[in-house]
Structures are given as C-alpha cells and as structure tokens.
Backbone bond lengths (Angstrom), bond angles and torsions (degrees), N, CA, C in turn:
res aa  C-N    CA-C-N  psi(-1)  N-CA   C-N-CA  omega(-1)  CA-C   N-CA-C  phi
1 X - - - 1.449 - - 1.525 111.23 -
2 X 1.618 119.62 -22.32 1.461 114.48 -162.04 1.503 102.94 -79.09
3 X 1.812 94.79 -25.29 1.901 94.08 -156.48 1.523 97.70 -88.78
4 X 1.853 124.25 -14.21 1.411 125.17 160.26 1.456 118.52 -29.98
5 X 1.828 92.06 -66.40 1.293 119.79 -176.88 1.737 116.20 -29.84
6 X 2.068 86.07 -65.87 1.354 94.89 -175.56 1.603 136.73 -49.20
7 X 1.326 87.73 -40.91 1.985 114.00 -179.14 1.373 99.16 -60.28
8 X 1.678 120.40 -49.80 1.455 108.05 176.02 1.647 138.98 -35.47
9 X 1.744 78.13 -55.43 1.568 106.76 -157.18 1.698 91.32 -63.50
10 X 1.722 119.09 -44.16 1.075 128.34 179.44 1.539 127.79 -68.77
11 X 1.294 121.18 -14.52 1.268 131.98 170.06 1.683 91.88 -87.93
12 X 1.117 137.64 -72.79 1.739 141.56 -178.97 1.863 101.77 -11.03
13 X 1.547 89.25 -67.14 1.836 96.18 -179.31 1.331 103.40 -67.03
14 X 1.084 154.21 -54.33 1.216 171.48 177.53 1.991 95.16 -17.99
15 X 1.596 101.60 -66.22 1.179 127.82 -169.88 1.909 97.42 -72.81
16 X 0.779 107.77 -50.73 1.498 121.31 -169.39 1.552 94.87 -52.19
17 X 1.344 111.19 -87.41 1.632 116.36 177.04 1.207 105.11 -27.80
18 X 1.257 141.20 -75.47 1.342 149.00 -173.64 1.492 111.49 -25.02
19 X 1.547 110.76 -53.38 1.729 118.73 -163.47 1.432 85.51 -89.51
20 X 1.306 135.31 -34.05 1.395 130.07 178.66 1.561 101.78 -51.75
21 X 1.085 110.03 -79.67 1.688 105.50 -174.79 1.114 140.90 -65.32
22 X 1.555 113.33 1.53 1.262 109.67 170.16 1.627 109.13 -83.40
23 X 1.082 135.71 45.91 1.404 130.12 156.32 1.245 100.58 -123.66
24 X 1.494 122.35 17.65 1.796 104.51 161.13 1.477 68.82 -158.44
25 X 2.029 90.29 143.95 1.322 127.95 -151.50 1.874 86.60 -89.41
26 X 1.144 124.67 -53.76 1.065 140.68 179.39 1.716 111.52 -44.56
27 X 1.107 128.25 -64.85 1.611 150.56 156.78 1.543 113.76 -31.25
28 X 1.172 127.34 -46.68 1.234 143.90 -177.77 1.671 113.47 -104.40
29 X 1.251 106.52 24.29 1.759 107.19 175.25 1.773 80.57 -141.50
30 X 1.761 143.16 -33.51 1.120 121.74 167.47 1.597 106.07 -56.88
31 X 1.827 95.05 -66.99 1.758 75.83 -169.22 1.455 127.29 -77.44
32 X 1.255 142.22 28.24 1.217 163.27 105.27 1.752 114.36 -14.03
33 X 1.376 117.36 -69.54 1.418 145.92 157.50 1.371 113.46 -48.33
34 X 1.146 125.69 -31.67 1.978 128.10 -175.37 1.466 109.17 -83.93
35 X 1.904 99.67 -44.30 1.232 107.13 -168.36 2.163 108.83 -76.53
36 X 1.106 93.70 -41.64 1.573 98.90 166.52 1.667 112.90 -54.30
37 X 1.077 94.67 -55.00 2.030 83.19 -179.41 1.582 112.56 -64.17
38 X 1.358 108.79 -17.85 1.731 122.05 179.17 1.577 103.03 -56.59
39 X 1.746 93.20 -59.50 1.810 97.23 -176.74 0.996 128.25 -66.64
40 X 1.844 115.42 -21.53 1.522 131.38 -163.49 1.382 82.82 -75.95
41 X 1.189 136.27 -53.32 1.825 145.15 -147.91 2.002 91.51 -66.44
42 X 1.516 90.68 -55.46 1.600 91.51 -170.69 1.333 107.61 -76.35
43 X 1.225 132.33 -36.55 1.753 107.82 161.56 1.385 125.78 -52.47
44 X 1.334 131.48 -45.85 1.250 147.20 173.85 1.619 92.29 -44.21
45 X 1.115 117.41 -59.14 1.796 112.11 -176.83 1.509 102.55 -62.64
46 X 1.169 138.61 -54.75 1.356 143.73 -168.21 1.936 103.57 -59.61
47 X 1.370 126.98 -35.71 1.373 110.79 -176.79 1.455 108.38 -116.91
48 X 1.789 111.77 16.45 1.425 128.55 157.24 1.625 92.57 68.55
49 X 1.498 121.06 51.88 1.366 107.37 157.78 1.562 113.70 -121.98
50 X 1.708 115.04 149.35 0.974 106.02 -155.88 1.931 103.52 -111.62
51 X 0.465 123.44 32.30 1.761 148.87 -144.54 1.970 79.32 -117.18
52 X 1.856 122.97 19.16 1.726 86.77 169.83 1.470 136.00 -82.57
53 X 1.386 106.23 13.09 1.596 121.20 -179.22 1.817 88.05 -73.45
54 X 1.362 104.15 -83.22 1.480 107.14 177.33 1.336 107.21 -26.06
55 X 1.042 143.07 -108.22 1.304 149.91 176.36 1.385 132.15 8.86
56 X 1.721 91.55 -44.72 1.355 99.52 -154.63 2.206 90.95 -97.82
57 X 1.040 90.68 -23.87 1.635 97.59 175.72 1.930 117.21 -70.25
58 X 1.484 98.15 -30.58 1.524 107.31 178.31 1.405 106.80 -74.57
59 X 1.499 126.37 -36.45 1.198 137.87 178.64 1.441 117.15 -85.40
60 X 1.178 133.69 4.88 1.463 158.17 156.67 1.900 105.61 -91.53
61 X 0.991 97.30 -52.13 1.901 90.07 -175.59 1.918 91.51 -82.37
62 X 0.858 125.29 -57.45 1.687 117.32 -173.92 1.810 93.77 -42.44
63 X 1.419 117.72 -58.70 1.135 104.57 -157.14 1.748 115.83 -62.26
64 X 1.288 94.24 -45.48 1.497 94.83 -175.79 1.573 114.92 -66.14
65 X 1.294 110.48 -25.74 1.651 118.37 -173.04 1.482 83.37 -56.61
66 X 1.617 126.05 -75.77 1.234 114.09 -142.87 1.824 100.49 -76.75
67 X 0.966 119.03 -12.37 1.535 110.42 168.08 1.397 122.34 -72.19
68 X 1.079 135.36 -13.15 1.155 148.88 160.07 1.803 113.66 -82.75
C-alpha cells in the first residue's frame, strides 16, 4: 500500500510539472531533459549497465541536437 501511495503522489507531480511547463517553451524542454536522464539512470539500473556517463552524454547531445 505504501509504494501505491508513493507512485501516486509521484505520478500527481509528475503530471503537475508537465501542465505547469508547458506555457513556457523553455521550462518544458528542461523538465522534459531531467525527466529523460531520470529514466535513462533507471533503465541503466534495470539491464545492470554501468556505462551511465556514456549514455547519459549521448542522450544529452541527441537531445539538444534535435532541440535546436
């Protein structure tokens, strides 16, 4: 029941931030960018590779390349 709790409370903000920042273009491409390195970190734990410097730098130049 606690980790229900947790996922909620964490999906709520999750959602919140999201509708928050999409009225500045700028706001919503950082936290866009936080939440991706969030998942990149937690996949990297999930298929036990430790390569997240690499990773996390390829997914920083892809991202910004195509945001630009």
């Amino acid at each position: 029941m606690k980790e229900l709790l947790t996922r909620a409370i964490s999906g709520i903000v999750y959602v919140i931030l999201l509708i928050v920042s999409m009225y500045w273009e700028n706001a919503l491409l950082i936290v866009l960018y936080i939440f991706g390195l969030i998942t990149l970190a937690e996949f990297n734990k999930l298929i036990k590779l430790n390569a997240l410097l690499i990773t996390a730098s390829i997914f920083t130049f892809l991202y910004f390349g195509f945001w630009y």
